[in-house]
C-alpha positions in Angstrom: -19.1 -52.0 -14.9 -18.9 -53.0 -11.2 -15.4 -53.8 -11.3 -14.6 -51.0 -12.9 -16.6 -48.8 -10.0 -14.7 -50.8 -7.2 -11.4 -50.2 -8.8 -11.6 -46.8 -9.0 -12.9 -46.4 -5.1 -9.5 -48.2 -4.2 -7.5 -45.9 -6.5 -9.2 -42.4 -5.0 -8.6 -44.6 -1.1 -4.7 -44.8 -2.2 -4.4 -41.5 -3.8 -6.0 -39.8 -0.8 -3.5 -42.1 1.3 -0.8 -40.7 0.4 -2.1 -37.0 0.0 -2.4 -37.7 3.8 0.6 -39.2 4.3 2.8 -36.3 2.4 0.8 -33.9 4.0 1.4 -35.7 7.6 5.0 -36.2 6.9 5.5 -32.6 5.9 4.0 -30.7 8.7 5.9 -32.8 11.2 9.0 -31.8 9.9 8.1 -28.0 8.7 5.7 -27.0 11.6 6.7 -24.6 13.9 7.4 -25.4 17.2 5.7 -23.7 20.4 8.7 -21.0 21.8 9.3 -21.0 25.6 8.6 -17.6 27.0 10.9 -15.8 29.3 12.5 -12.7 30.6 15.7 -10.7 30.4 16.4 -7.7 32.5 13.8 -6.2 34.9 10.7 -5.0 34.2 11.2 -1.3 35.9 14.0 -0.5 33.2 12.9 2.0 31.4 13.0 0.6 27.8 10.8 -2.7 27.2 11.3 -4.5 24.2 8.7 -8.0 23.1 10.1 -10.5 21.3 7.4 -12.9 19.7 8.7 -15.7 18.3 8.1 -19.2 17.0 10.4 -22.7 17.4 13.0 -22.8 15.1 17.0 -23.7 15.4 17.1 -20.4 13.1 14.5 -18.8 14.9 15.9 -19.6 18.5 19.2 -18.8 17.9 18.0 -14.9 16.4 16.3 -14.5 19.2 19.3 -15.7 21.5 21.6 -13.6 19.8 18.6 -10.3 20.1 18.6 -10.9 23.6 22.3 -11.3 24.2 22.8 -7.7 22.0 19.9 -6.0 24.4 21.1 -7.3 28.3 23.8 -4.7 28.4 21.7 -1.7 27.5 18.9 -0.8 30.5 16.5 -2.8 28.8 13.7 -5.5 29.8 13.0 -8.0 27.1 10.4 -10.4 27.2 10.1 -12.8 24.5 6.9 -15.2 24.2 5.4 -17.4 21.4 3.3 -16.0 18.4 0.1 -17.4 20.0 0.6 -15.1 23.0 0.6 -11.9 21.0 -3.4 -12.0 21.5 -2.9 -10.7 25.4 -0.2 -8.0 24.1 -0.9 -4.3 25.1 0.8 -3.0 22.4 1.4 0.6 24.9 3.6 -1.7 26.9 6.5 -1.8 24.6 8.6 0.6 22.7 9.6 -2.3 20.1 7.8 -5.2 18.8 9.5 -7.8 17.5 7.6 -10.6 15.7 9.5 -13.5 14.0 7.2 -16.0 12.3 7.3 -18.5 9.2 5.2 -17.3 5.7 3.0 -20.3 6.0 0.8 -21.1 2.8 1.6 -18.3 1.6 0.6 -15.6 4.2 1.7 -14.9 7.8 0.0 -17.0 10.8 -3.1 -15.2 11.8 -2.6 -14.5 15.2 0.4 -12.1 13.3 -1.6 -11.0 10.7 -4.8 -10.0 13.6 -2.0 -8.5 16.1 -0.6 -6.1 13.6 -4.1 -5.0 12.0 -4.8 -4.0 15.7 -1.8 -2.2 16.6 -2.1 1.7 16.1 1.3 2.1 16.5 2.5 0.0 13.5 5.8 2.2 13.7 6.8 -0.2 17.2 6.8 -3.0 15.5 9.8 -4.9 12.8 8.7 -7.7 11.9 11.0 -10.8 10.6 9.4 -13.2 8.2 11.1 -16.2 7.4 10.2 -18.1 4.1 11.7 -20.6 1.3 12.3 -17.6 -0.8 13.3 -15.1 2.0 11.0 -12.7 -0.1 7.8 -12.7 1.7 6.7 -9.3 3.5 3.8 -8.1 5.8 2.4 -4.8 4.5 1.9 -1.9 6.5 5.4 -2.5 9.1 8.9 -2.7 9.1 9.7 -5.9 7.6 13.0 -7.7 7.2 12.5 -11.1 4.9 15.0 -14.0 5.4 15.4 -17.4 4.9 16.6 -19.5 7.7 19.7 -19.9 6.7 22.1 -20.5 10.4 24.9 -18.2 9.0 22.8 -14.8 8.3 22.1 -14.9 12.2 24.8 -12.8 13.1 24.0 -9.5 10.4 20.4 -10.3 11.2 20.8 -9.9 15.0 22.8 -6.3 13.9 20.4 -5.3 11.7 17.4 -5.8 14.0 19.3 -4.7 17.0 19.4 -1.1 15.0 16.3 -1.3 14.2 15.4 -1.8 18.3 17.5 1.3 19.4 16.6 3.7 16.5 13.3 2.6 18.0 13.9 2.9 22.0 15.7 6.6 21.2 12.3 7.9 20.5 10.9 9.6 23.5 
């Protein structure tokens, strides 16, 4: 009986081990990286458009390519990490821009609190990245992808529309 007892305590210490170890190994290669913030264009232009943004290859490069489509119109971008978008006024901006990873099935919170805060939901597209590319935030306009490198290029068109139906508004 108590060999039995100890067995099974080192069994449920090896299982829970390697539920550990998977789990360790999986968010240090699928976690999302902290993005560097910084600025394009000055801030007295008179559209302003926030990228928010998480560390990616796909990610970065989207938001390279949003950047590079924006610096010849007379526009200030500022583009900041995910975690930031607590200290965002959302009055500030004509166009939101949030790109993010479904993670456990939902979107991070910090997205998820920033958008259920915004009165202006109309400002914001927001890009959701998943295994599926299905995944969508309610209540915004929403463009699901997975990161594949090779849909950069119609992604950064299709959100760059998206930004100047959005800066024509008055």
């Amino acid at each position: 009986m108590r060999r039995s007892r100890v067995l099974v305590m080192i069994v449920t210490a090896v299982v829970l081990l390697l539920v550990a170890g998977f789990a360790f190994s999986y968010l240090s290669q699928h976690a999302m990286k902290a993005s560097p913030g910084y600025e394009s264009g000055d801030p007295s232009l008179p559209h302003h458009v926030l990228i928010a943004t998480q560390g990616s290859p796909f990610k970065d490069r989207l938001v390279h390519g949003l950047v590079a489509q924006l610096a010849p119109q007379a526009t200030y971008v500022k583009v900041i990490d995910v975690a930031d978008l607590s200290g965002i006024q959302e009055k500030d901006w004509q166009a939101i821009v949030i790109v993010h990873t479904w993670e456990i099935g939902k979107p991070p919170k910090v997205v998820s609190d920033f958008v259920a805060r915004v009165a202006q939901r109309d400002r914001i597209i927001d890009v959701t990245t998943s295994g599926s590319g299905r995944e969508k935030l309610p209540g915004v306009d929403v463009i699901s992808s997975a990161s594949v490198l090779d849909d950069v290029s119609a992604l950064v068109m299709q959100i760059g529309a998206k930004i100047e139906v959005l800066l024509a508004k008055p």
